[in-house]
C-alpha positions, 0 to 999 in steps of 0.5 A: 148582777149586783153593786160590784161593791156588794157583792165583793163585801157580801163575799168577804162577810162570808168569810166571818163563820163558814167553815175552813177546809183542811185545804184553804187553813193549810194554803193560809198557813203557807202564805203567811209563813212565804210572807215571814220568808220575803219580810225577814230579809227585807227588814235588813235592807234599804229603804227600811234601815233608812226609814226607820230612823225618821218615823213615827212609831208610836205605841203598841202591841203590833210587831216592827221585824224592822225595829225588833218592837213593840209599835202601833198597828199602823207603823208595823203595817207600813214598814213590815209592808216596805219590808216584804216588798223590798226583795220581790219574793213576795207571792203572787196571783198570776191570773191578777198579776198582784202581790197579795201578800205585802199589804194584806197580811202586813195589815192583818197581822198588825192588827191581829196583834194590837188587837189580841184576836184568834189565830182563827181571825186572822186566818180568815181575815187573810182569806178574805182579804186575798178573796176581795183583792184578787178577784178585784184584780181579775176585774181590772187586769190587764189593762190596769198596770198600764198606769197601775201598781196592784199591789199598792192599789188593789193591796189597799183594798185588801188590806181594808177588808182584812181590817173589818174581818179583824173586828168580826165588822159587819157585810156593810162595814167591809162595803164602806172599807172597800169604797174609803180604800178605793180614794186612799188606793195609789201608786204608779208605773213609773214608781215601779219601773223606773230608778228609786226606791218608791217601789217597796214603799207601794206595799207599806201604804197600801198596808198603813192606808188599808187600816186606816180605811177599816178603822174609818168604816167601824167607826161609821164612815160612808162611802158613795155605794158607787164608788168602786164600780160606777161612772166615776168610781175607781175601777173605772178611773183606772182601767181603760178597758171594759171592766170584767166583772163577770171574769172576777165573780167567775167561781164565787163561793166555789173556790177561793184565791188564797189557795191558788197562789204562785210562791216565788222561786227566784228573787225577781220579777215574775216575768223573768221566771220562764226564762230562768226555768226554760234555761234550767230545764235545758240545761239540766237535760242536756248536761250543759254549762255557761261555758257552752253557751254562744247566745240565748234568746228568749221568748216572752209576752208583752209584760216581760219585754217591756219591763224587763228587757234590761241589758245593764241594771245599774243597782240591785233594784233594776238587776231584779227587773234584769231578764238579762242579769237573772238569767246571766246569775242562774247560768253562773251560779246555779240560783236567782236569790238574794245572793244574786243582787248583792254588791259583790255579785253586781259587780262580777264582770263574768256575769256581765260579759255572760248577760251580753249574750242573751237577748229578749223578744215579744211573742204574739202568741205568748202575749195573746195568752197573758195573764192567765199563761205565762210562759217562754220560749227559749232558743238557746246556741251553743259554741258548736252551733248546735242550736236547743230550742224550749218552750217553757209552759209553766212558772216552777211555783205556780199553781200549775207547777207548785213549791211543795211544803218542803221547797216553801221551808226550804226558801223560808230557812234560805231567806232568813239564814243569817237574819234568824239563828236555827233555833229562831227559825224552828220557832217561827215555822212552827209557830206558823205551820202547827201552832194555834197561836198568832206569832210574834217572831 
């Protein structure tokens, strides 16, 4: 096998004049209008309302959907970034567990605006980037979110790529991109598990310093060939496990990541989703209510019992990570979007008490099959003592289990109602889905 580093670079390269199926445009198409879906809503709320007061914005042609202007491809690239990862809608490589979205097309179209490419150029410069992230994060996966964020560490590679394919850089630019990323690549656990509001700042400068690494390597920057993969490089820095590369060029040239993307339903963590759609199925096939209910017990792998089995979030953010709060909305409310992580919702008592029923367990048997599977098992215990038990072999939004193009419009216009007028959102889903322009809003 080749340098990791080559080989990853020689892919993305490929990416520059190959010809695009109708099928990979359209799935681009799709993340890029998903990746307006999560930004817009998250462009009005905390961290980015504070930051935006105190940075450097700088001039440009890039476009802040914070500040509603015109600013330098590096302050667009970070605060969009914050912004789409601020309300976890952002899409998903499940079989990676990264968020490619974020960092990847908030650096990309940052520069795709600054620098008045094609739409064709970005598109590819999107395909490319989610191409060398996700199968990074193949390579690397699990054990790398031991200690790792993804999104913020491999986002940055991305992100770096993207920039390259931007200015039609050559394979050895994007090689150089992917080695200066890997020492700018950051963001830990505890930033993500724990209180505060780090978490969407992970994928702002995985955007910001993915540009940086980009321009660094057109300009004729050099970094080690070993710095990804060798002794002392990143994946091994990172990774207490063997490193899989075999598992990340599994496929190559044959098919690519962008069009097997899970797009998120519910406004949470990933993890909780199996246990929100387990519930929903049985709910709807045996006609039930939260009224009904005298306890649920749920099911999951490794990642959804360590992150999220939290009994009582204290905010908005650690309702999102909640499996008992987003279970305890959906029972009460019929949804798990923006709605549910309110300050009117978190302070609903019926949905608290409700929350207090519910508990949360590791399965072996789902663990061993994680991450490639996600999945639930739902016993659910009804007043009468009836007890209805589920297993929930897919994510409604997964590639097994996919949003239609209807259901992705439908959670873009949910998203930015309120945020964009009707007019608005017309604009920008066209312009997204049909036009063969870059939008702009």
């Amino acid at each position: 096998m080749k340098n990791p580093i080559v080989e990853l670079s020689e892919l993305a390269f490929h990416w520059q004049s190959c010809p695009l199926s109708d099928g990979v445009s359209w799935a681009t198409r799709r993340v890029l209008l998903d990746w307006y879906a999560t930004t817009l809503p998250g462009a009005v709320r905390s961290p980015c309302t504070e930051l935006k007061h105190v940075l450097d914005k700088g001039l440009g042609k890039a476009y802040s959907y914070v500040d509603s202007d015109f600013v330098s491809a590096s302050y667009a690239a970070f605060i969009n970034g914050v912004a789409s990862h601020t309300v976890e809608f952002d899409d998903i490589f499940k079989d990676g567990g990264y968020h490619p979205g974020s960092p990847t097309i908030s650096a990309a179209l940052a520069v795709a605006q600054q620098d008045s490419v094609s739409l064709e150029a970005l598109h590819r410069s999107i395909i490319a980037g989610y191409e060398v992230g996700c199968r990074l994060a193949l390579a690397i996966q699990p054990a790398h979110y031991k200690y790792w964020h993804t999104t913020s560490t491999v986002g940055t590679i991305g992100a770096a790529v993207a920039t390259v394919m931007l200015a039609s850089g050559t394979q050895e630019q994007i090689m150089h991109a992917i080695g200066i990323a890997s020492s700018f690549a950051g963001g830990h656990q505890a930033n993500l598990q724990g209180k505060g509001m780090t978490k969407a700042l992970h994928a702002g400068h995985a955007a910001q310093a993915g540009i940086l690494a980009g321009k660094s390597a057109l300009a004729g920057v050099k970094a080690s060939i070993d710095s990804l993969s060798g002794l002392y490089g990143w994946a091994n820095a990172t990774t207490e496990a063997t490193v899989n590369w075999d598992n990340a060029f599994d496929g190559m040239y044959e098919w690519t990541p962008i069009t097997r993307m899970t797009v998120k339903n519910h406004g949470c963590c990933g993890h909780i989703f199996p246990a929100i759609d387990g519930v929903g199925h049985v709910f709807k096939e045996h006609q039930l209510t939260y009224a009904d209910i005298q306890s649920i017990d749920v099911y999951g792998y490794d990642a959804t019992k360590k992150m999220c089995d939290r009994p009582s979030p204290e905010d908005a953010q650690q309702a999102r990570f909640s499996l008992q709060y987003c279970v305890a909305v959906y029972c009460l409310t019929g949804k798990t979007r923006l709605h549910a992580f309110s300050e009117e919702t978190l302070q609903r008592q019926d949905i608290r008490d409700f929350a207090k029923r519910i508990q949360v367990y590791r399965d072996e048997g789902l663990s061993a099959l994680y991450p490639s599977v996600r999945s639930s098992k739902v016993v659910i215990t009804l007043n009468t003592g009836v007890v209805i038990e589920h297993h929930q072999k897919t994510r409604k939004g997964d590639p097994e289990d996919p949003l239609s193009d209807a259901d992705l419009v439908e959670k873009y216009r949910e998203l930015t109602e309120g945020i964009l007028n009707d007019s608005q959102q017309a604009q920008l889903e066209y312009g997204v889905l049909r036009s063969k322009d870059i939008p702009y809003f």
